[in-house]
C-alpha positions in Angstrom: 0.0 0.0 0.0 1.4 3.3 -1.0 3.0 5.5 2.1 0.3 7.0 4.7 -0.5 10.6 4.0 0.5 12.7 7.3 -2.3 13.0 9.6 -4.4 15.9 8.3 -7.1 16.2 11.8 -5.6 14.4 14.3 -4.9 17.8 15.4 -6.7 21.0 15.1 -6.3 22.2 11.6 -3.9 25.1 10.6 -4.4 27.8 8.1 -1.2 26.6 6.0 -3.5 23.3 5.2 -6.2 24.9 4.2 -4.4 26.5 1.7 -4.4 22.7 0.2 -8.2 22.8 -0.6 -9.1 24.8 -3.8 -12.1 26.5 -2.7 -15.4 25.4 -4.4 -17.2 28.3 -5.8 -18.4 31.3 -3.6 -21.6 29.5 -1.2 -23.5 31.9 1.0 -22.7 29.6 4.7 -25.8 28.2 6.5 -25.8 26.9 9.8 -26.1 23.7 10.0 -24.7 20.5 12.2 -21.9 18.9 12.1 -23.9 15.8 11.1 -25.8 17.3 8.8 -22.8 18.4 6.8 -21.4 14.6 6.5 -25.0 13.8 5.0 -25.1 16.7 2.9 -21.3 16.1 1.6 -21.8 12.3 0.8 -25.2 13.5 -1.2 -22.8 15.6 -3.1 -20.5 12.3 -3.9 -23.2 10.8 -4.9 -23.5 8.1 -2.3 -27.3 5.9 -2.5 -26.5 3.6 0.1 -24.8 3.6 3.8 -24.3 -0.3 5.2 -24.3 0.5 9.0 -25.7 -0.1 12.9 -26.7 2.7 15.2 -25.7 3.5 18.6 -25.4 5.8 21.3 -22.4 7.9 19.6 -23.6 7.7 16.1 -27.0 9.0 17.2 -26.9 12.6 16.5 -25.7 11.6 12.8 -28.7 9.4 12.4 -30.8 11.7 13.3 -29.9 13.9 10.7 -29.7 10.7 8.5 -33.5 9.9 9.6 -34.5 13.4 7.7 -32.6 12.7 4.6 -33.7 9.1 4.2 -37.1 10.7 4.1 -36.6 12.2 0.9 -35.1 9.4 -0.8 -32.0 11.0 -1.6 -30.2 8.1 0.8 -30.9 4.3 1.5 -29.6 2.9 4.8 -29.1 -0.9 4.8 -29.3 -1.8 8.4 -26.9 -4.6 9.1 -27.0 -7.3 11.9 -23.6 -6.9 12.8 -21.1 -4.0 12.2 -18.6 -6.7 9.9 -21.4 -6.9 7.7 -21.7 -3.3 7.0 -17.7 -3.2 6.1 -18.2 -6.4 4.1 -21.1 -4.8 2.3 -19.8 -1.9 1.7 -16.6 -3.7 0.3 -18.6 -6.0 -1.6 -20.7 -2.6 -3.1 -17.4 -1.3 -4.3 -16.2 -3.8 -5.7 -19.3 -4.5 -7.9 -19.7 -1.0 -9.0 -16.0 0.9 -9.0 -17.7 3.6 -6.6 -16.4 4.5 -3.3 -18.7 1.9 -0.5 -19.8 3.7 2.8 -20.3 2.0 6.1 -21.4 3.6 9.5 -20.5 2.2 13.1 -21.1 3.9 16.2 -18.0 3.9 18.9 -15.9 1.3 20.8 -17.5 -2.2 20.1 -18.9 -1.0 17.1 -15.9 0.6 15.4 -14.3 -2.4 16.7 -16.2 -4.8 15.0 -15.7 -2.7 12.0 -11.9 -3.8 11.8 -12.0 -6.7 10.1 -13.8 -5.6 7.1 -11.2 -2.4 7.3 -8.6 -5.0 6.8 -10.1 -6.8 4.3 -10.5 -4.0 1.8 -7.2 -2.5 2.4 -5.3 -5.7 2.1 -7.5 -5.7 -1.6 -7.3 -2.1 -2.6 -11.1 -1.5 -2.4 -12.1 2.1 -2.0 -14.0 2.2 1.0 -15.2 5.4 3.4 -15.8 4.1 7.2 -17.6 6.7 9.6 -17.4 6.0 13.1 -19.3 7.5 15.8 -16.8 8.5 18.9 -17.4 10.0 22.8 -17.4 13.8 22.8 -14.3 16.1 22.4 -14.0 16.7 26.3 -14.2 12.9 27.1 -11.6 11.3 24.7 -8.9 9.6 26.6 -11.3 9.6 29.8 -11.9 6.1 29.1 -15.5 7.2 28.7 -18.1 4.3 28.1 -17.8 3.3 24.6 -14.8 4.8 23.9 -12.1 2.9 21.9 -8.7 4.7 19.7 -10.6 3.7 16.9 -8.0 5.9 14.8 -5.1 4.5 16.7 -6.4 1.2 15.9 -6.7 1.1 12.7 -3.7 2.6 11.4 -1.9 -0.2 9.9 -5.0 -1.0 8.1 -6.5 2.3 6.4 -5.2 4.4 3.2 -5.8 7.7 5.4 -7.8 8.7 8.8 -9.0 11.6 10.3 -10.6 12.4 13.6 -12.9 15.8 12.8 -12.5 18.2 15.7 -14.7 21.3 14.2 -17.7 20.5 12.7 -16.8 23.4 10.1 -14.4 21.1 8.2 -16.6 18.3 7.8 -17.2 19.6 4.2 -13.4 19.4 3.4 -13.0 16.1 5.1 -15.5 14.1 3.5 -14.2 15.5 -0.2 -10.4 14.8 0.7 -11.5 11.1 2.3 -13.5 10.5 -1.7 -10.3 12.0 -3.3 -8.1 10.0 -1.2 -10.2 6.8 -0.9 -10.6 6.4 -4.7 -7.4 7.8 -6.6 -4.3 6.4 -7.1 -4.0 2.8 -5.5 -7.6 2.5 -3.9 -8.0 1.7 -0.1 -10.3 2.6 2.8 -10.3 6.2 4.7 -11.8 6.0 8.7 -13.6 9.4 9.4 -13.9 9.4 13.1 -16.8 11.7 14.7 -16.9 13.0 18.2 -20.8 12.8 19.2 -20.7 16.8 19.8 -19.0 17.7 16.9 -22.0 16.1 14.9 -24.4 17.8 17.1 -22.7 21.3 16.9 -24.1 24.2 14.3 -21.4 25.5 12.1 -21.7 28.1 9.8 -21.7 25.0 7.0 -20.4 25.4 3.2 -20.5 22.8 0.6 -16.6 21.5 -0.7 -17.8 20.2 -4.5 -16.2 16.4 -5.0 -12.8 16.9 -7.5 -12.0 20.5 -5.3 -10.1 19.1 -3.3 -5.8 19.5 -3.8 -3.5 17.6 -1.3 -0.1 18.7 -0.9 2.3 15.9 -1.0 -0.7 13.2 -2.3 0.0 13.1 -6.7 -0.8 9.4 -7.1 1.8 8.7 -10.5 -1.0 7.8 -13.0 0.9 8.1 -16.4 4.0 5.8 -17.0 7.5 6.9 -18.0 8.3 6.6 -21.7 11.5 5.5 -21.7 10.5 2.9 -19.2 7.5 2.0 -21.8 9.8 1.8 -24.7 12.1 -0.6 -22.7 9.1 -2.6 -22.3 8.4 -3.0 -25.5 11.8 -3.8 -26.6 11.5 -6.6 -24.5 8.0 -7.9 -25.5 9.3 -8.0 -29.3 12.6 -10.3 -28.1 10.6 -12.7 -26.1 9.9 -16.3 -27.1 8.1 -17.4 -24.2 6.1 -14.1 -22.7 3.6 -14.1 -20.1 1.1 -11.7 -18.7 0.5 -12.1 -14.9 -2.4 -10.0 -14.5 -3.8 -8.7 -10.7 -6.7 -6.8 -9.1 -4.8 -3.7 -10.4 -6.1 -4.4 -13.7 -10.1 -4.4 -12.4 -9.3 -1.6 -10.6 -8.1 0.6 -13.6 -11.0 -1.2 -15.8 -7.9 -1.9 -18.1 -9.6 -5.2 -19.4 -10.0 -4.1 -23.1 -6.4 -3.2 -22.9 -5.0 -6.3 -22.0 -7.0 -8.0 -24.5 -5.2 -6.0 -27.1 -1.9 -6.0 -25.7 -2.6 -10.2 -25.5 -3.2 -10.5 -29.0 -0.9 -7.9 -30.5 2.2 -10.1 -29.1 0.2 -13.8 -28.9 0.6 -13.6 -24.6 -0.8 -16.2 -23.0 -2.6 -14.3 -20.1 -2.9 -16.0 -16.2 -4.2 -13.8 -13.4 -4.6 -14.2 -9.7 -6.7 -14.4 -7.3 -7.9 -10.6 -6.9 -7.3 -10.7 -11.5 -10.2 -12.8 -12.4 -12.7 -11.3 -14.8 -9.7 -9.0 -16.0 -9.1 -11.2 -19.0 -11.8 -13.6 -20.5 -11.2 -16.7 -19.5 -12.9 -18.3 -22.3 -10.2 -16.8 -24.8 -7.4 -19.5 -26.1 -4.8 -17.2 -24.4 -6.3 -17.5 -21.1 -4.6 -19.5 -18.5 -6.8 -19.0 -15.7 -5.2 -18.8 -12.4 -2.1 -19.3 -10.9 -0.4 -19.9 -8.0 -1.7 -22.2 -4.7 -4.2 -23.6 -6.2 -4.3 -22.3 -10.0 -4.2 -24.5 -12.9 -1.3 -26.8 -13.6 -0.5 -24.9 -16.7 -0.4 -21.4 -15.7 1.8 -22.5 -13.1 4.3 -24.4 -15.5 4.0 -21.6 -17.8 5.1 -19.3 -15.7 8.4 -21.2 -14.1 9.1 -21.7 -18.1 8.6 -18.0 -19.2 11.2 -16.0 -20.6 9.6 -12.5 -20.1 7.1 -11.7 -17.3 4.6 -9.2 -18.0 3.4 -8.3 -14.3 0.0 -5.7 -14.5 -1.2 -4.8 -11.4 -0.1 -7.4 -8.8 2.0 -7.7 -6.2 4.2 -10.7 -6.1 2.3 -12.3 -3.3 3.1 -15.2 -1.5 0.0 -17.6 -2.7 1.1 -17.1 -6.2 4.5 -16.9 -6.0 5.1 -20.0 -4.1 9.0 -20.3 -3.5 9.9 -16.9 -4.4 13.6 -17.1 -5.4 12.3 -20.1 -7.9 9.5 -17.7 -9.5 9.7 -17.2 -13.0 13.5 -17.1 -12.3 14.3 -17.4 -15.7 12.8 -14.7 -16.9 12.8 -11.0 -17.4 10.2 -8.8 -15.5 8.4 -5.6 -16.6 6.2 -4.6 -13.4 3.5 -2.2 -14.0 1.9 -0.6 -10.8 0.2 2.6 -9.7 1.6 1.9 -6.1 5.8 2.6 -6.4 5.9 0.5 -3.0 4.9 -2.3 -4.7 7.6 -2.3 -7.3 10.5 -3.6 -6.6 9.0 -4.8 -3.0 9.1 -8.9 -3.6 10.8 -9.0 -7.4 13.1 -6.3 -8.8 12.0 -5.7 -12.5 14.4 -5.1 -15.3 11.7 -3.0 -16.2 9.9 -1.1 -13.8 6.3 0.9 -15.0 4.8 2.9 -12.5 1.5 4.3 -13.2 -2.3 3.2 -14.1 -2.3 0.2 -15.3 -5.1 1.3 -18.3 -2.8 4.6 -18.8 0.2 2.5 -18.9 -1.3 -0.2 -21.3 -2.9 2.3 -23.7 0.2 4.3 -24.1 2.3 1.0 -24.8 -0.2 -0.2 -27.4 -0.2 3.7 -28.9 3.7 3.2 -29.1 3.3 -0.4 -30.9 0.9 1.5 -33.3 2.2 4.5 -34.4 6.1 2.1 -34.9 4.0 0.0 -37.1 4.6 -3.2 -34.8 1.9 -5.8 -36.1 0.7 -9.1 -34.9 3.0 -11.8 -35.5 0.8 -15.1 -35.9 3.5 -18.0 -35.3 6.2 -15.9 -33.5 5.3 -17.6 -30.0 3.7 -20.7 -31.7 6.0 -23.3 -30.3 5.4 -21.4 -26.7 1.5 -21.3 -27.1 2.3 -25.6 -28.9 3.6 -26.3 -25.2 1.4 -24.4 -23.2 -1.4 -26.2 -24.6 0.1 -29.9 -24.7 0.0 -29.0 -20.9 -3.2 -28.0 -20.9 -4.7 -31.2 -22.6 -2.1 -33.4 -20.3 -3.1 -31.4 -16.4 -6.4 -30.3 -17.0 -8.9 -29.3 -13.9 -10.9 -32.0 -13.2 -14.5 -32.4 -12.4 -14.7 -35.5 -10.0 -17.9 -37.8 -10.3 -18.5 -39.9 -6.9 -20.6 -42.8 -7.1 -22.2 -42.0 -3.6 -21.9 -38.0 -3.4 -22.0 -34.9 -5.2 -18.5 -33.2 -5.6 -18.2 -29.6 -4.8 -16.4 -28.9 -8.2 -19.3 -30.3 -9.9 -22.1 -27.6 -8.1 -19.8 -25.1 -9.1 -19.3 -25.9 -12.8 -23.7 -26.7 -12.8 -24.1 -23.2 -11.0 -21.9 -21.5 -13.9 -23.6 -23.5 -16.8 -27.4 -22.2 -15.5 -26.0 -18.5 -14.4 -22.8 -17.7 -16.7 -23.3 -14.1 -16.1 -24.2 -13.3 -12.2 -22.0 -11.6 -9.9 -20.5 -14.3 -7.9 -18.8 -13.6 -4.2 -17.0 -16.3 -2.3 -16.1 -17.1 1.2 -12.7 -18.4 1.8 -11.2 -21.8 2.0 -11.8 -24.8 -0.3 -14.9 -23.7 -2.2 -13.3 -20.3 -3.2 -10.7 -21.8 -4.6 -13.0 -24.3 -6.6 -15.1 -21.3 -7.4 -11.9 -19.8 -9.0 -10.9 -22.5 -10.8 -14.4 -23.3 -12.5 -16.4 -20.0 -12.7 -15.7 -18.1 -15.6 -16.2 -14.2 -14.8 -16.6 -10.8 -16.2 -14.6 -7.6 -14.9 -16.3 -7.0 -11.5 -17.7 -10.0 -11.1 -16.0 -11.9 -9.5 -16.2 -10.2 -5.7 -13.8 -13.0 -3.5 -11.5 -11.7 0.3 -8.3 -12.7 -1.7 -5.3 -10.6 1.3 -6.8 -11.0 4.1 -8.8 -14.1 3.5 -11.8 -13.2 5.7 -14.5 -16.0 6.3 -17.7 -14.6 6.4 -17.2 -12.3 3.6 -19.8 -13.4 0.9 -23.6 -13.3 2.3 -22.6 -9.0 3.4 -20.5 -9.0 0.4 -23.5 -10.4 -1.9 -25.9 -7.6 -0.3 -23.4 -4.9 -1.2 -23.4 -6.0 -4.6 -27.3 -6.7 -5.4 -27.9 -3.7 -3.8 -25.9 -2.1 -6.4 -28.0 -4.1 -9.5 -30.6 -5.5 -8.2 -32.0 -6.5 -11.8 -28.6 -9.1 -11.7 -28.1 -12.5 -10.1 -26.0 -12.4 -7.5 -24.9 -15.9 -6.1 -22.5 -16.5 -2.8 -20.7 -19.6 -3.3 -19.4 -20.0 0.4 -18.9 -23.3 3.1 -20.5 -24.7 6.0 -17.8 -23.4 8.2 -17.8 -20.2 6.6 -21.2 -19.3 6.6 -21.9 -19.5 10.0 -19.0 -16.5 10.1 -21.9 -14.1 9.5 -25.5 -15.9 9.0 -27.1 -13.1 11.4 -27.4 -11.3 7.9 -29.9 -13.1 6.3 -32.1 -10.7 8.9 -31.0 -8.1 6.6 -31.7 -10.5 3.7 -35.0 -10.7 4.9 -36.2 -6.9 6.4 -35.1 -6.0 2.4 -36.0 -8.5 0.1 -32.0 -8.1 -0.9 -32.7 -11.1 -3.6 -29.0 -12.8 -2.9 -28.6 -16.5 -3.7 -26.2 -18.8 -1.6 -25.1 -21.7 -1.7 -23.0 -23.9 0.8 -20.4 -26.0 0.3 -21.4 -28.5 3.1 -18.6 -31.2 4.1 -18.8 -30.9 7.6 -15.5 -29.5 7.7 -13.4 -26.3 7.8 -12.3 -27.9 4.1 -8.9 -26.3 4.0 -7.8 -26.5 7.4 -8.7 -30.5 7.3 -7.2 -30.3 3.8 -3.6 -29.1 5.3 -4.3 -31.4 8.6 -4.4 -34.3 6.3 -1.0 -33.4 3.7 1.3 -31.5 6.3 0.3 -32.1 9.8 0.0 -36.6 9.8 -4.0 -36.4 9.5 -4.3 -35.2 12.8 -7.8 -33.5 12.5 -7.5 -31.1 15.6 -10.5 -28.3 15.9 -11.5 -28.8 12.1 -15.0 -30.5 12.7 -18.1 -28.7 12.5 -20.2 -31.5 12.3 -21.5 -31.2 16.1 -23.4 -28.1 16.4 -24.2 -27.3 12.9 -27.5 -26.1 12.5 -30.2 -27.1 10.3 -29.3 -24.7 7.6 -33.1 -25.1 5.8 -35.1 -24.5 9.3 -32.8 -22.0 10.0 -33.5 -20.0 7.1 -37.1 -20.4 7.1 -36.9 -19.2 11.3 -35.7 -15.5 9.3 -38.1 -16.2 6.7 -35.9 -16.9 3.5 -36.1 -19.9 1.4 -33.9 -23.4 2.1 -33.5 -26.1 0.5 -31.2 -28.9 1.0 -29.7 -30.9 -1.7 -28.0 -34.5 -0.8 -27.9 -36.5 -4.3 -26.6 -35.4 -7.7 -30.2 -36.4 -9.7 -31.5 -33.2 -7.6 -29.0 -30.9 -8.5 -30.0 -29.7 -11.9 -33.5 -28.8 -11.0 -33.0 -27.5 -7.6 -30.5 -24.9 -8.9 -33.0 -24.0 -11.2 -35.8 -23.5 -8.8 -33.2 -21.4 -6.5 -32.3 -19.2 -9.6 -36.1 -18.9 -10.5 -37.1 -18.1 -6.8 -38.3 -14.6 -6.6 -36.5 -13.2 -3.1 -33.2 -14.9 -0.9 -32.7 -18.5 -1.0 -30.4 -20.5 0.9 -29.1 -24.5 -0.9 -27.3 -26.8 1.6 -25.7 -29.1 -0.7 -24.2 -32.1 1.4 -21.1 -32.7 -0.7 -18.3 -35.6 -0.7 -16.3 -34.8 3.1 -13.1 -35.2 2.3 -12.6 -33.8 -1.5 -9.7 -32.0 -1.5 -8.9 -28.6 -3.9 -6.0 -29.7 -6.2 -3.1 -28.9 -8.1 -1.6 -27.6 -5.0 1.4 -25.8 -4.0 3.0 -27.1 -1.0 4.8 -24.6 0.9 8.3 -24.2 0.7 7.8 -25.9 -3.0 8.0 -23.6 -6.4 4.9 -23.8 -8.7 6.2 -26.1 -10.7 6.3 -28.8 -7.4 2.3 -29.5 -7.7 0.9 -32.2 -5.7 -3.3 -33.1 -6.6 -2.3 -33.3 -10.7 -4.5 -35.7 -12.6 -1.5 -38.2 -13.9 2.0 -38.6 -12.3 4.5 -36.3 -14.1 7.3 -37.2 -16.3 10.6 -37.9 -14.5 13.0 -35.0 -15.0 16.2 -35.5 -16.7 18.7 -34.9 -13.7 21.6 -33.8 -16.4 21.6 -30.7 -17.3 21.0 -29.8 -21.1 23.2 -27.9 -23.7 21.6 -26.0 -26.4 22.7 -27.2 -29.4 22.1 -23.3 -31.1 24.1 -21.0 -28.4 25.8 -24.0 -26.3 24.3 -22.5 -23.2 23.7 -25.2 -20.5 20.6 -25.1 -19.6 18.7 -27.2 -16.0 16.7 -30.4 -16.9 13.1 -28.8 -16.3 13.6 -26.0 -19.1 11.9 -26.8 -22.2 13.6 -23.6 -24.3 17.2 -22.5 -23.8 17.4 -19.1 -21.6 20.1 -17.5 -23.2 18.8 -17.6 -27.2 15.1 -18.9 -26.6 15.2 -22.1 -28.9 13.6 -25.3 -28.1 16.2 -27.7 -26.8 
């Protein structure tokens, strides 16, 4: 994440700051509350819905809320739990490329807003959290309710403030949307001290985009020598691959790397926090690598000779063994975050900028220097690429005595191709990655942080956004029960969300890892005891259940759960102890899968001279590194 901004209202604000904010035009004042001007400054952004849980600090703001809410201008999802709000909001933003806005009042509320904090800055989602907190004269008293809520979360927000005159509550809220939603995105805390929202100010309007921060010019157009260099390298590669992250959604640069893909013939694999950049039902698309990607993105890219890297970060569940990733090849990293760059991998060619800036100035370049597409210049590459893809594909397991959790995924897909899908975390999101096949923003999955209970809030945030679209949670016995107090908010709305479980019985991964690294001892991993009765349980908050518990019911009971007009909730008892393969074992490089569907080749344990260059070259390369031909 990119370097905090100094703390702008920690303190009381100085004349020399305000000479940051380009004044909107000239607004007779009104007196008005503090409260009142949040309201009136997130109508201005254009905010429809808050995700949030009143209380006793919060109060005077919803008060004020009440009256706008009343016009219609607003809608206030009320949440069962303050993590739902964050998650929803999340989930709204990622859905829609706005800025999401949640509401918690102090201590254990802004407390329970933490996690979803985390989650959204660990993803880059552009997020605005307003916390209610005691009055001026009380902080530090260890007044009821009061928690550091700004201290607290400073690791795990873009930018904070804590407003101490009600008169810049205008300025706060624009510079929290500016901040919140330019360069790399992430979530901004406004922190509210009850009497500040309750105190009359003479109140004038800051417009959204008036706003100038000193010190805060996110880089957002790359440098053209650096572009150049990229492209010099592109043209000399024999074995290119794009490696494509969350970066890429978040700049909308999907058309871009469509173009770039077929200029140059890239095979195109994306993470976790990538899907839906790329289609993934192009012949260049890899799917996703890493942990658990496909067997042939993860070959491809311990074989490549260039690495293409747009908008991802080098993390650990893709990289596996890091000194062993893609160390054969040349990197070009392009990032809007500088931190990033460098951080894991040092590029021979380092981009900083937006991605979609970046990309369209590159493919301007290529044009105007007449570079055309090539059809065979990568042809043995793409030849390999897919002999792997025939040899390791993802398989589809077919139990004579269950249903397989890969197969509800790929009979979900096949009936709703086009919903919005958001995960939970743990086995089934990684099935859900492997098999769904997504559009940009579509794919809505807690890929840093890894937060079970993410997808039933998430869900909500993202119907409430189109609520003319499916929108289906794939999530897991164990994870569902993370947040299930939101199907009341499910319910009191009619938010039409679809969910399906995943139900072994199991926290899937952890028994997964119990059984491969830790001698199958099975400690704390059983949810068998206690669970609920997922179809009474949903029909106690009035939604829809239904259980399914053999394959011949699957078809039609997806059906009727896609045709149902309001929430459903489909328990689908699936084989226990299926586990999510290929699979990266830690400590391994990607190449080191365990899980594939036939037993690989034994490796030649001499090393191999190229019989072009005379380069020697280690027994698991396919193309020599020095001069690119097959050996």
């Amino acid at each position: 994440m990119t370097v905090r901004l100094p703390s702008l209202t920690s303190l009381p604000q100085t004349e020399n700051h305000q000479s940051a904010v380009t004044k909107s035009p000239v607004v007779a004042p009104k007196r008005a509350t503090g409260g009142f001007a949040l309201l009136d400054s997130l109508l201005r952004h254009e905010v429809e819905y808050i995700f949030g849980y009143p209380g006793g600090a919060i109060l005077p703001i919803y008060d004020d809320l009440y009256k706008v809410e009343a016009t219609g201008a607003i809608k206030h999802i009320l949440v069962r739990h303050e993590q739902g709000a964050a998650h929803a909001a999340d989930g709204y933003a990622r859905a829609t490329g706005k800025v999401g806005v949640c509401f918690g009042t102090s201590g254990p509320g802004a407390t329970n807003l933490v996690t979803g904090i985390a989650t959204a800055y660990m993803d880059s989602i552009p997020m605005i959290v307003v916390t209610g907190q005691v009055p001026r004269a009380a902080i530090g008293t260890d007044a009821f309710q009061e928690t550091d809520i700004y201290g607290i979360t400073l690791p795990v927000v873009k930018h904070s403030y804590v407003v101490r005159d009600p008169a810049d509550m205008a300025r706060i809220v624009a510079e929290a949307f500016h901040i919140a939603s330019t360069g790399r995105p992430g979530p901004v805390l406004i922190d509210v001290p009850k009497d500040v929202a309750l105190e009359e100010c003479d109140y004038v309007p800051v417009e959204p985009g008036t706003v100038k921060l000193r010190g805060y010019r996110p880089t957002v157009k790359g440098n053209p020598r650096q572009i150049n260099g990229a492209i010099q390298l592109i043209r000399e590669s024999r074995r290119p691959l794009l490696y494509v992250g969350g970066g890429a959604i978040a700049s909308g640069a999907h058309e871009e790397i469509k173009a770039l893909a077929e200029l140059f013939n890239i095979p195109v694999t994306t993470t976790l926090m990538g899907i839906g950049a790329f289609d993934e039902h192009h012949p260049l698309a890899l799917g996703m690598l890493g942990m658990h990607g496909t067997a042939y993105a993860n070959f491809a890219v311990t074989d490549c000779d260039l690495l293409i890297c747009v908008g991802a970060r080098f993390d650990d569940r893709v990289t596996g063994k890091l000194d062993e990733f893609a160390s054969h090849a040349k990197v070009i990293h392009i990032d809007i975050d500088p931190a990033e760059v460098g951080k894991n991998r040092v590029p021979e060619v380092p981009i900083v900028g937006d991605v979609r800036n970046v990309l369209t100035d590159l493919l301007r370049r290529c044009q105007e220097s007449g570079i055309k597409n090539i059809p065979h210049k990568n042809q043995e590459w793409l030849n390999l690429i897919n002999r792997w893809r025939q040899d390791y594909p993802l398989e589809v397991p077919h139990h004579a005595d269950s249903i397989s959790p890969q197969e509800v995924i790929v009979e979900i897909s096949r009936q709703a191709p086009h919903a919005f899908y958001t995960t939970d975390v743990g086995q089934h999101q990684m099935w859900a990655a492997q098999f769904l096949k997504n559009g940009p923003r579509r794919w809505i999955s807690s890929a840093g942080l890894g937060t079970m209970g993410f997808g039933v809030p998430a869900a909500m945030g993202a119907k409430v956004a189109f609520p003319d679209e499916e929108v289906i949670c794939i999530s897991g016995d164990a994870s569902f029960q993370m947040c299930l107090q939101e199907l009341g908010t499910l319910a009191q709305y009619g938010i039409n969300v679809k969910t399906v479980i995943m139900n072994n019985g199991w926290q899937g991964m952890v028994r997964q890892w119990q059984q491969a690294f830790y001698g199958e001892r099975y400690s704390c991993s059983n949810m068998e005891v206690g669970m609920p009765d997922i179809e009474f349980l949903t029909k106690a908050y009035g939604i829809k259940g239904m259980v399914i518990r053999s394959r011949d019911q699957l078809n039609d009971a997806i059906a009727e759960m896609l045709a149902h007009n309001g929430p459903v909730v489909v328990d689908v008892r699936v084989t226990k102890d299926e586990n999510c393969y290929p699979m990266v074992a830690p400590g391994k490089n990607n190449a080191q899968m365990i899980g594939l569907p036939k037993q690989l080749p034994k490796a030649s344990v001499e090393p191999v001279a190229c019989s072009h260059c005379g380069t020697t070259n280690a027994p698991t390369h396919n193309f020599c590194s020095e001069c690119g031909n097959k050996l």
